[in-house]
N, C-alpha and C positions, 0 to 999 in steps of 0.2 A: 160229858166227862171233862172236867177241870184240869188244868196243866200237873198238880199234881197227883191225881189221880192217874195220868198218863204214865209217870214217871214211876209210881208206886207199883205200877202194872210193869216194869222194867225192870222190876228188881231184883230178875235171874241172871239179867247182865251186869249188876252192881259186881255181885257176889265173883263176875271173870277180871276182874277190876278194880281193883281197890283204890284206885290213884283217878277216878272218872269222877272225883268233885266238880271238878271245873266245869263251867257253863259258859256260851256264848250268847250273847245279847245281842243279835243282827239288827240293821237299820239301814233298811233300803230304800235310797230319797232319790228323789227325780226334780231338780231345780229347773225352773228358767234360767237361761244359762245367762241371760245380760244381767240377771239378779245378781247371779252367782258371782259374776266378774267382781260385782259392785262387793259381795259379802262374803266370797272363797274363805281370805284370809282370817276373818272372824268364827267362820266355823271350824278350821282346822285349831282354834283355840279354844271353841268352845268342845272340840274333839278332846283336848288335852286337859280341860278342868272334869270334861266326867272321867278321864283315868285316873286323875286325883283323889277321888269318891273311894270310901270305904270299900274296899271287896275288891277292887278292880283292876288289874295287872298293866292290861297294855290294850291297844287299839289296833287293829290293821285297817286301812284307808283302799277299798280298789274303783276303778273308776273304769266303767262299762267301754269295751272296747266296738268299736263296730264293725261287725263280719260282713254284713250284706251289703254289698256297694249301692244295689237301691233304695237302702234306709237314710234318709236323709235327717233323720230325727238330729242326730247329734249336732246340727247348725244350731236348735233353736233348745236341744236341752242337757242336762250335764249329768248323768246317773252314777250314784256312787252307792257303795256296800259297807258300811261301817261294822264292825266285828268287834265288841269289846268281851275280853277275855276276864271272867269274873271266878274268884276263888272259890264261888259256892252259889248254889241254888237259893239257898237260904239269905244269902248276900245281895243277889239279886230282890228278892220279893222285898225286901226293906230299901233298897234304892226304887222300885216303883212304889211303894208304899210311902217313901217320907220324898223325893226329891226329883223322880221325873217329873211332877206336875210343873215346876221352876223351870226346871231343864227344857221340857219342852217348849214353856211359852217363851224362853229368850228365842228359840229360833220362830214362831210365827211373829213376835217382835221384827228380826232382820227381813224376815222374808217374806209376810205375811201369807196370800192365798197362792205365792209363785211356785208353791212346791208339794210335790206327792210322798207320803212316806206309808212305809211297811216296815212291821216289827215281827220278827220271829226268836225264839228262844231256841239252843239245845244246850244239851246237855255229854260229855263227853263218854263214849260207853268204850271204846275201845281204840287205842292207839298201837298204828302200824308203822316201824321205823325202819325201814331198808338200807 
């Protein structure tokens, strides 16, 4: 089953919803961190020209905290969650359709094999405001 097909299978929660256009575009990357030192600053810009893209509101930036005092990962790497908040599903499959391929090779460009990424989509079905 296809991303949209997923979503098309969702479409009893559309209907609680009217306002659940929005999509999130996650980008969970795992740097070498002495990479990172070297190229931080270039990717929180290159953070700021994809929220410049067509469809695309805003970013939130979170960066993995370490709970377990025996994980010593975070000397040697630097985990972050990128979140771009996009006006439309539809918005989305035309930025991976014409301009992720760009987008992503400027970062193997900065950072070449120093780093791990994961991409996941949602989509917004229901907002809770307390």
């Amino acid at each position: 089953m296809n991303n949209k097909e997923i979503l098309e299978n969702l479409s009893c929660l559309h209907d609680m919803n009217p306002m659940n256009k929005w999509s999130i575009y996650e980008v969970n990357l795992s740097f070498n961190k002495d990479i990172f030192e070297i190229h931080g600053a270039w990717f929180m810009e290159h953070i700021n020209d994809m929220v410049s893209l067509n469809g695309f509101s805003k970013a939130c930036v979170y960066q993995e905290l370490i709970v377990d005092p025996t994980d010593d990962s975070f000397l040697r790497k630097c985990n972050l969650i990128v979140q771009y908040y996009i006006k439309s599903y539809e918005k989305l499959q035309d930025y991976l359709e014409t301009k992720s391929q760009s987008m992503r090779s400027q970062v193997v460009e900065k950072f070449g094999n120093n780093y791990t990424v994961k991409r996941r989509v949602f989509e917004l079905v229901k907002e809770i405001i307390i």
